[in-house]
C-alpha positions as CSV (number, residue, x, y, z in Angstrom):
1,X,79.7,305.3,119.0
2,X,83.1,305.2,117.3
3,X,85.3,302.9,119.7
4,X,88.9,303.1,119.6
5,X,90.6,299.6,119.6
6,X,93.8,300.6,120.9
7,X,92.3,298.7,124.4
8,X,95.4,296.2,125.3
9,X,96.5,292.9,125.6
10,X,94.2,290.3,127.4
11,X,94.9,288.4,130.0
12,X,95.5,285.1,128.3
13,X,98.0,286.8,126.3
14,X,99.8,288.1,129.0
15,X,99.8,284.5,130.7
16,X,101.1,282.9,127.4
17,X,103.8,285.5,126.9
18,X,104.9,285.3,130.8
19,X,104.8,281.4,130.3
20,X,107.0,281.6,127.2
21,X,109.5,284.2,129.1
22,X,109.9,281.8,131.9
23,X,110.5,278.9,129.9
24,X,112.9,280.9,127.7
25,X,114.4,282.1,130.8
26,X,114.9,278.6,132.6
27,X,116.7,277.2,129.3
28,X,118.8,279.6,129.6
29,X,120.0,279.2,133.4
30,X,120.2,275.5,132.6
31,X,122.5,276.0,130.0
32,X,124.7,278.6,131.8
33,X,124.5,276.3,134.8
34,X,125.7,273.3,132.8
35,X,128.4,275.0,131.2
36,X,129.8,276.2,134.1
37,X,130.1,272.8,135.8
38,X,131.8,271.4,132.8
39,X,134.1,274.4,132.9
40,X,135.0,273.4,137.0
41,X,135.2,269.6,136.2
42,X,138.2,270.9,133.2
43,X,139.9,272.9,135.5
44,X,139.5,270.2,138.5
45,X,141.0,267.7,135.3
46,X,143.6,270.1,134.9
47,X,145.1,270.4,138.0
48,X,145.4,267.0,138.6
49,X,147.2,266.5,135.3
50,X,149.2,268.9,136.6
51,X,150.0,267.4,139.6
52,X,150.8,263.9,137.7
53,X,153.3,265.8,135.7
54,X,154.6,267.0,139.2
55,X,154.4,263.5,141.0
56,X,156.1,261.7,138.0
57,X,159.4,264.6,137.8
58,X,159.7,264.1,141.4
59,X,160.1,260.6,141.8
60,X,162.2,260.3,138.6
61,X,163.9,262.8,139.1
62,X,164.4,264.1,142.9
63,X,162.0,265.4,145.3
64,X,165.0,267.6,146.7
65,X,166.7,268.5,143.8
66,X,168.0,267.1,140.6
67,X,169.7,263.5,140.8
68,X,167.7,262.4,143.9
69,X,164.8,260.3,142.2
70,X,164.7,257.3,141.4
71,X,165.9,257.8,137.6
72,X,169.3,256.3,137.1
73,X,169.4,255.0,141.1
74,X,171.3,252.2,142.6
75,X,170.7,249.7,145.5
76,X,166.6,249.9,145.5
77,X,165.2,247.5,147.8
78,X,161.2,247.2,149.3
79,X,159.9,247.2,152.6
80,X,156.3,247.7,154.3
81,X,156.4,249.6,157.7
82,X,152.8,250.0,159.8
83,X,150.9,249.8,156.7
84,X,153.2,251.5,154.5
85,X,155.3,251.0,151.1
86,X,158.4,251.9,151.3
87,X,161.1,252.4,148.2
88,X,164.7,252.7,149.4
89,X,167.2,253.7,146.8
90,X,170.8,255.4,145.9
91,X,171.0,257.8,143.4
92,X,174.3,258.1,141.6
93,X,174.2,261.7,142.1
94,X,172.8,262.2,145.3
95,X,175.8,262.5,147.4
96,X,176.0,259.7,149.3
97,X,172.9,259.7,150.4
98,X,169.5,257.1,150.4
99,X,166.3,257.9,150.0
100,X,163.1,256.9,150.7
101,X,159.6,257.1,149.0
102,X,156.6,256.0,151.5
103,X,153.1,255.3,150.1
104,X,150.1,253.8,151.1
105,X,149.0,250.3,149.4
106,X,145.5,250.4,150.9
107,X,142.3,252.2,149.6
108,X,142.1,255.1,152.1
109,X,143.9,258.6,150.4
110,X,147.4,259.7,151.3
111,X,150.8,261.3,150.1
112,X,153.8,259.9,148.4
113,X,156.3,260.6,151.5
114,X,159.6,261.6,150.2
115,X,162.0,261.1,152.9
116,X,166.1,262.3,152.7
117,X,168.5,260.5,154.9
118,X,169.8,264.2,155.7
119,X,169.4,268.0,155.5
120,X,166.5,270.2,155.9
121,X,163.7,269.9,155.0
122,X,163.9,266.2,155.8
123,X,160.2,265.3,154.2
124,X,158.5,266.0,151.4
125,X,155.5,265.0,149.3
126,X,155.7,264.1,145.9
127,X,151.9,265.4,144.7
128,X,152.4,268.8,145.5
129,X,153.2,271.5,143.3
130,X,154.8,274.0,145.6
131,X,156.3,273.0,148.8
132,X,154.7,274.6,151.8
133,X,155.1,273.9,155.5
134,X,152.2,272.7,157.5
135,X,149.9,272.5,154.1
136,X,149.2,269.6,152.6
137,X,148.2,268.7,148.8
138,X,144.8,268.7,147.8
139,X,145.6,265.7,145.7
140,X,145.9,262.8,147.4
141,X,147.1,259.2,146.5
142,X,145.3,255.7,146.7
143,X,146.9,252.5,146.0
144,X,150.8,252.9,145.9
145,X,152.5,249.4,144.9
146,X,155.9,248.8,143.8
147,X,157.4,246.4,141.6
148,X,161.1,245.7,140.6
149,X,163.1,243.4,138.2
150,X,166.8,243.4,137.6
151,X,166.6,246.7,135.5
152,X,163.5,248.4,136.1
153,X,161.8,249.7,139.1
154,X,158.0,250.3,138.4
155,X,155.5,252.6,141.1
156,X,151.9,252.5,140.3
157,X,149.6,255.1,142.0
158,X,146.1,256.6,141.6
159,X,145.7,260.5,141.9
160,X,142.6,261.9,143.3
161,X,141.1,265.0,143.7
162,X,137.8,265.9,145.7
163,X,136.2,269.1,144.0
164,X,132.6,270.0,143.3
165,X,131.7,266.4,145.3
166,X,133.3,264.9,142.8
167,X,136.2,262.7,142.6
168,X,138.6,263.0,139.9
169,X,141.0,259.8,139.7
170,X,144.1,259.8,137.5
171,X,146.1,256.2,137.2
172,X,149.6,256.6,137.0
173,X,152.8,254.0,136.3
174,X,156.0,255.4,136.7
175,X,159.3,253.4,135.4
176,X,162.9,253.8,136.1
177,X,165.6,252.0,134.8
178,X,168.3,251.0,137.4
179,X,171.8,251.6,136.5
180,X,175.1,249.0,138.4
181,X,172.6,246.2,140.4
């Protein structure tokens, strides 16, 4: 009775190894999922350092061109209209014309307005990388105040964007210095 013993694995060593797979397995899918999140939180990060950069050239520096921000601007004066901030100004090179920036001092989230006495397009918003009709930012303002002295006009903001039910908030202060008061 010469037995071979070439008979198998048992059945606790198949349990053990299956276990071991799974756990393996699972570590894994953790670890992909994780990274993966933290790879959509940079880009959500991204984009709305992005827009800041976008935000902060427009109101320095025109939402409708070169020389119609707020940068080297005459004549700024404050007002609040239905719940609204709004900055009035005169830029040296703008023509002749005034501007306007509207923004929301409460919590709820809006746009920085950018308003042009004339011409078309008459509105625009200052958060929004690309113009668009009809399509509005994805990031969205919260808190717009305004402050002046004789020389310096200062706009605080918050960016937000929504993404992955999350809300990314960015600060922002934005200085100008005024030019002939």
């Amino acid at each position: 009775m010469n037995r071979n013993r070439s008979s198998g694995f048992t059945l606790t060593e198949i349990m053990i190894a299956v276990t071991i797979s799974v756990l393996i397995f699972s570590a894994l899918g953790m670890l992909l999922s994780r990274c993966f999140s933290l790879w959509l939180g940079s880009q959500a990060e991204w984009k709305l350092a992005q827009h800041a950069r976008v935000t902060r050239t427009r109101l320095l520096y025109g939402g409708f061109g070169t020389g119609t921000g707020l940068l080297n601007s005459t004549n700024v004066t404050f007002d609040t209209s239905g719940g609204w901030r709004r900055v009035e100004f005169y830029p040296v090179t703008g023509g002749g014309d005034y501007y306007r920036l509207w923004g929301s001092p409460g919590s709820y989230q809006s746009n920085i307005w950018i308003e042009r006495e004339n011409g078309y397009p008459r509105w625009a918003w200052a958060q929004e990388v690309r113009f668009s009709s009809g399509a509005y930012p994805a990031v969205l303002v919260n808190d717009f105040s305004a402050a002046r002295t004789n020389t310096t006009v200062t706009l605080s903001y918050t960016l937000n964007l929504s993404a992955l039910g999350k809300t990314y908030e960015l600060p922002q202060v934005v200085q100008a210095e005024l030019i002939n008061e």
